[in-house]
C-alpha positions as CSV (number, residue, x, y, z in Angstrom):
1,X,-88.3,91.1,-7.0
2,X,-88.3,94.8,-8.2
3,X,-85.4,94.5,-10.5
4,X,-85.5,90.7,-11.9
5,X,-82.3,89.4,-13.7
6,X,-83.0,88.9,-17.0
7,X,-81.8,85.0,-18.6
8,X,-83.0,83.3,-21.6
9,X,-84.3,79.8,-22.0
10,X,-81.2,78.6,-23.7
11,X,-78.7,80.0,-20.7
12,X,-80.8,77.9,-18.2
13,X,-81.0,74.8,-20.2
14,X,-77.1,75.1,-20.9
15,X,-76.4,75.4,-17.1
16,X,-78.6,72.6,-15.9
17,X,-77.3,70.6,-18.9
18,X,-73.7,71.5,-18.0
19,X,-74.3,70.6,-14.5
20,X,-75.1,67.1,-14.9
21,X,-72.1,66.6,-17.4
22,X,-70.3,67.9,-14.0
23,X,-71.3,65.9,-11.9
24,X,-70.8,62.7,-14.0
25,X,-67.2,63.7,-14.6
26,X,-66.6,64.7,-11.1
27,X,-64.5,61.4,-9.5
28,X,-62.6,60.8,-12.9
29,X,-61.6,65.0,-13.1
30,X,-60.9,65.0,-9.7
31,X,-58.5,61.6,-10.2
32,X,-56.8,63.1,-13.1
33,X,-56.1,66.8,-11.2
34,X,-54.8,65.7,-8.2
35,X,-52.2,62.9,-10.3
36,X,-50.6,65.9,-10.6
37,X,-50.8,67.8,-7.7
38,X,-53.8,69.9,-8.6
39,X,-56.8,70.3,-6.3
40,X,-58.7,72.9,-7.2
41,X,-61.6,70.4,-7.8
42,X,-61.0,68.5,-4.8
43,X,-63.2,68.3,-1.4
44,X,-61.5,70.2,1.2
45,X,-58.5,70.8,-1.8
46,X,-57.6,74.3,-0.1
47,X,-57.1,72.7,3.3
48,X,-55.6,69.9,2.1
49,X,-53.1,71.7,0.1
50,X,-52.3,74.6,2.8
51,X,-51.8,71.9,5.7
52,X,-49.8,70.0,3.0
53,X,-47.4,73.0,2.8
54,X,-47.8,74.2,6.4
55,X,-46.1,70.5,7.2
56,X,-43.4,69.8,4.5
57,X,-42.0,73.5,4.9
58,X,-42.3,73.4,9.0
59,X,-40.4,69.7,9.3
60,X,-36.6,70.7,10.4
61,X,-35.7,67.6,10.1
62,X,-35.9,67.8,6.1
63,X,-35.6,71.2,5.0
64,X,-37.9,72.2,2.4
65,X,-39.2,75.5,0.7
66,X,-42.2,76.3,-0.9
67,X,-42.4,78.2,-4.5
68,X,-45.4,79.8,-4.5
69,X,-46.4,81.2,-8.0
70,X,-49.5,82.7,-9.1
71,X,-51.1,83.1,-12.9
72,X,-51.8,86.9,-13.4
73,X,-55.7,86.9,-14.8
74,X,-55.3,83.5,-15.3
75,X,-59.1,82.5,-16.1
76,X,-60.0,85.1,-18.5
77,X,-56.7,84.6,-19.9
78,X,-55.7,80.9,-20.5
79,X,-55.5,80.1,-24.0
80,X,-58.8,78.5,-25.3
81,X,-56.9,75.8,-27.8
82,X,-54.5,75.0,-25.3
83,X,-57.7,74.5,-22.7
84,X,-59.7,72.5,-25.1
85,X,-56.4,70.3,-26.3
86,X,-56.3,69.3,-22.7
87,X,-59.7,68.4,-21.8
88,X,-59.9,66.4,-24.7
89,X,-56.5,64.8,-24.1
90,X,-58.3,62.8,-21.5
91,X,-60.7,60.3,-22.6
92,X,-62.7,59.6,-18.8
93,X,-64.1,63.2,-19.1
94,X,-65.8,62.4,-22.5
95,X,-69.4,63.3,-21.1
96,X,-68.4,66.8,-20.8
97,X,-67.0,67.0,-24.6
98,X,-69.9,68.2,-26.7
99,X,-70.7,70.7,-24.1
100,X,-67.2,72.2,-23.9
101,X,-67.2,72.1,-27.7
102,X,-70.8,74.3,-28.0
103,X,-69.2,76.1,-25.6
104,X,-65.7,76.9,-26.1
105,X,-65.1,76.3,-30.0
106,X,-65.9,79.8,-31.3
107,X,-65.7,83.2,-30.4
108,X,-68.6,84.6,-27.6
109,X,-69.8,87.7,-28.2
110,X,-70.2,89.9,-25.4
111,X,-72.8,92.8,-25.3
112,X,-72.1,96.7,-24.1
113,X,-75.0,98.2,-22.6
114,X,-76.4,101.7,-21.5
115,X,-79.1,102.1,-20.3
116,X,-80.7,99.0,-21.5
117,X,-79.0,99.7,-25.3
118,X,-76.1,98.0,-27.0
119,X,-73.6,100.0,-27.9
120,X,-71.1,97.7,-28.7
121,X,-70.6,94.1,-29.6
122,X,-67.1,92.5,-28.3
123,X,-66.3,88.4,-29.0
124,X,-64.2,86.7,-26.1
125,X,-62.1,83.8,-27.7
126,X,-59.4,83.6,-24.6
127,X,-59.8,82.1,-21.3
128,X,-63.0,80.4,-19.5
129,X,-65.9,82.1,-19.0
130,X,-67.3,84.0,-15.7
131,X,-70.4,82.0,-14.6
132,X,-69.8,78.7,-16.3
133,X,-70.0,75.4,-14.5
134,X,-67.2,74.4,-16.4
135,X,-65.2,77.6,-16.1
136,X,-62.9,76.2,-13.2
137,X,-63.0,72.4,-14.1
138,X,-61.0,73.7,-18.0
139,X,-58.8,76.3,-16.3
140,X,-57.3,73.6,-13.7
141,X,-57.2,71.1,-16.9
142,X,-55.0,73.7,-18.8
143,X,-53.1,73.7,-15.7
144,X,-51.6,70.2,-16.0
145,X,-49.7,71.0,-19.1
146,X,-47.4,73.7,-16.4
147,X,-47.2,71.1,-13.5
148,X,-46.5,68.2,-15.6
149,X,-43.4,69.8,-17.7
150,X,-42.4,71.4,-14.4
151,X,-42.1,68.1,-12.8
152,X,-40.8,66.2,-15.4
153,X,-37.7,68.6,-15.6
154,X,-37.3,68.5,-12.1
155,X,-38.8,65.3,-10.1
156,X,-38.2,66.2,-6.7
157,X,-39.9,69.4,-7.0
158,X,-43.6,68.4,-5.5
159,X,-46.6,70.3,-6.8
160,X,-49.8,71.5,-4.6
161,X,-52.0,73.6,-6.2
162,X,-55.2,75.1,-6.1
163,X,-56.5,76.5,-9.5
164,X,-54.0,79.5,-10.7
165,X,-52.1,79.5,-7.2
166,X,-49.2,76.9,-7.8
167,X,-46.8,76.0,-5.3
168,X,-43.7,73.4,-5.7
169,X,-42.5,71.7,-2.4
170,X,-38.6,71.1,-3.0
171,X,-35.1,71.3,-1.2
172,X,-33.8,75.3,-1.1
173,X,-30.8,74.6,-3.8
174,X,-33.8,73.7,-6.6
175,X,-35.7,76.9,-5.9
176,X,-34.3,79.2,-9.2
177,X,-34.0,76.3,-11.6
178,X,-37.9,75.0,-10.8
179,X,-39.0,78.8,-11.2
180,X,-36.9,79.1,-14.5
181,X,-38.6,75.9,-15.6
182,X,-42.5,77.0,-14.6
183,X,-42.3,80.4,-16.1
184,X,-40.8,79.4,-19.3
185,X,-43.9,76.4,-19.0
186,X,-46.6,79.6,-18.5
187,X,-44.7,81.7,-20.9
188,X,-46.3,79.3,-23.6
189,X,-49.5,80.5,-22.8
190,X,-50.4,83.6,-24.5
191,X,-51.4,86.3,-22.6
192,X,-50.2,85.2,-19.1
193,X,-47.4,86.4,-17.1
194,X,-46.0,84.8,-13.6
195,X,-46.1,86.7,-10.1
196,X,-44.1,85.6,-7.2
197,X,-46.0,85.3,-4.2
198,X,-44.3,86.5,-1.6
């Protein structure tokens, strides 16, 4: 290779030590996402949840409706306390913890290059990072928080979701009450707004 990418020892080492952390929390995470309708760590979770939809909306003999909501930047975004709160609300997942902490308890500092110089130093302390094998697992954690309040406030509202794109099987008449009840849920994150998919 002409151009090799440069890493360092201790990135390789994280990411094979995060891995296996992954993989030994992988059935418990799972368990705990889709509880609440989450299954964006789920095999197949994207089919799943789209044939899901596809059938409750499509049945005319029980009219439902879908509201479809989608987190604006949600990864970079999500609040890191909230995120790490979460994850550690949840005993099961406890092989992943000192990771997490190394990873997510301070600050990162991000490096500005040109032409191979830095020319600035940033420090990320929102949201999960790009590249990290647990990057996706925390964000749909820091999810539950939405789904749960959502559906506590209103039980017949049915939550599939995949990641940041949420959507709430329920009867028409529930639509505006459910949305009023997840934004106000995302509001509490900092940083994150609400888009209506269409």
């Amino acid at each position: 290779n002409r151009d090799p990418r440069p890493s360092s020892v201790s990135e390789v080492l994280h990411k094979l030590a995060a891995k296996h952390a992954a993989a030994a929390i992988k059935k418990p995470l799972t368990a705990i996402l889709e509880k609440q309708g989450q299954r964006g760590e789920s095999s197949g979770g994207a089919e799943i949840a789209v044939n899901l939809i596809q059938a409750t909306t499509t049945n005319s003999t029980n009219p439902v409706a879908a509201l479809c909501l989608d987190i604006t930047n949600a990864f970079p975004t999500v609040n890191r306390t909230h995120v790490l709160t979460e994850t550690y609300s949840h005993p099961s997942l406890s092989a992943c913890f000192k990771l997490v902490a190394w990873s997510y308890h301070s600050p990162s500092p991000l490096w500005l290059l040109d032409s191979g110089s830095v020319v600035a130093r940033l420090s990320s302390s929102q949201g999960v990072k790009q590249g990290c094998v647990f990057g996706s697992k925390l964000y749909n954690l820091a999810s539950l928080s939405l789904l749960r309040n959502t559906t506590a406030a209103h039980p017949t509202a049915k939550p599939v979701c995949i990641a940041d794109d949420s959507a709430f099987l329920l009867k028409p008449a529930s639509i505006i009450p459910t949305l009023d009840t997840a934004v106000k849920e995302a509001a509490k994150w900092p940083h994150n707004w609400v888009d209506l998919d269409p």
